[in-house]
C-alpha positions in Angstrom: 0.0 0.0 0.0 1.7 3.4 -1.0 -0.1 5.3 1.9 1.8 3.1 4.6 3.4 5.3 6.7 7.0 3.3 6.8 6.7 4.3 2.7 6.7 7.7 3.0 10.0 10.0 3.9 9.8 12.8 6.3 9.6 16.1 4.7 11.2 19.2 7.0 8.4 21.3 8.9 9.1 24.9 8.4 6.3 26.0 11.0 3.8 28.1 10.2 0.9 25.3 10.2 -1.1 24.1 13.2 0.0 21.0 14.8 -2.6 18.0 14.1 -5.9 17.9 16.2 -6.7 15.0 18.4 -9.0 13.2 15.8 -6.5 13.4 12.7 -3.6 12.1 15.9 -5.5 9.1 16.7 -6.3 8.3 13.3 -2.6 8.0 12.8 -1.8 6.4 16.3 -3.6 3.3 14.8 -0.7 3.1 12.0 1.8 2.8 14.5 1.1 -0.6 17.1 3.0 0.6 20.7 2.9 4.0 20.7 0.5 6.1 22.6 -0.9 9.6 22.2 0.1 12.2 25.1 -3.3 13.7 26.7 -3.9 17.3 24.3 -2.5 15.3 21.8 0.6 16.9 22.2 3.4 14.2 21.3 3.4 10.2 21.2 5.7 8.2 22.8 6.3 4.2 23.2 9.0 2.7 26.0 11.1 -0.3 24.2 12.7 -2.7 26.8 16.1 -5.0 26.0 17.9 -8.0 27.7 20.8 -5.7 28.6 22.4 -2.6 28.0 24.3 -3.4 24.9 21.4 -3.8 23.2 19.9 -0.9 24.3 22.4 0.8 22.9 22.6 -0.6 19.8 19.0 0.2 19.4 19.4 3.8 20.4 22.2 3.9 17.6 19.8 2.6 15.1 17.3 5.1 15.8 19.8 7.8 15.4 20.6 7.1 12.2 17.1 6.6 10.8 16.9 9.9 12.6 19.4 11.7 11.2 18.8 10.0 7.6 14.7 11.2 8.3 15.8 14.9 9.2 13.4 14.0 12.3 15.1 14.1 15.6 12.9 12.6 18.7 13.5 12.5 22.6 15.5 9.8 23.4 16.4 8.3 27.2 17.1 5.0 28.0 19.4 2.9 30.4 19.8 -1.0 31.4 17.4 -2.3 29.7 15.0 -0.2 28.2 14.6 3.0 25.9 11.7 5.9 25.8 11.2 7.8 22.9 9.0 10.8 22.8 8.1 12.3 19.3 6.8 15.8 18.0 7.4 18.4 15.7 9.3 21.2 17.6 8.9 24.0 14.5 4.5 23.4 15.6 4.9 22.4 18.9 2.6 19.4 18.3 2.1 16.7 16.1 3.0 16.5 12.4 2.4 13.7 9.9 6.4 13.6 10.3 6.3 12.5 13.8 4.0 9.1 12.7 6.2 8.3 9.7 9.0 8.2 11.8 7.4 5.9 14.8 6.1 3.6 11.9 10.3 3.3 11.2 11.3 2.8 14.8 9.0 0.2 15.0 10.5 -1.4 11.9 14.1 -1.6 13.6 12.2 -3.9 16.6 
């Protein structure tokens, strides 16, 4: 399906747009299995956990590169064992189609 969001490529957010409503946010949030919608729709965010801290890491690492090859930077902690990732469009201050694409990915690397 060309629609899927792991199909589609991040394009940069200048600003200037509102951020997306909570309807068109949890029409999206069904694309991406995990993740869940902050409450005013604000950002999403999914916790991954590991076996151990090397693979932690090595997940971390993965998501920065599909970061940095998306143009679409998220919040990022983790430690032993498990990894949080919060996403949303700083330029808007909410969520963008961007954000979505980018979850669908992460999920990918799992």
């Amino acid at each position: 399906m060309p629609d899927e969001l792991t199909e589609k490529v991040c394009i940069p957010c200048q600003g200037g747009i509102p951020p997306l409503d909570a309807r068109e946010a949890d029409a999206f949030l069904k694309q991406i299995p995990g993740w869940s919608l902050s409450p005013g729709a604000h950002h999403v965010e999914r916790e991954f956990n590991f076996d151990d801290f090397v693979q932690t890491l090595a997940f971390v690492n993965e998501v920065g590169r599909l970061a940095e090859a998306e143009g679409h930077h998220p919040d990022i902690s983790f430690g032993w064992g498990y990894c949080a990732i919060t996403i949303y469009t700083h330029k808007i201050d909410g969520l963008h189609e961007n954000d979505f694409i980018l979850a669908a990915k992460i999920n990918d690397l799992v």
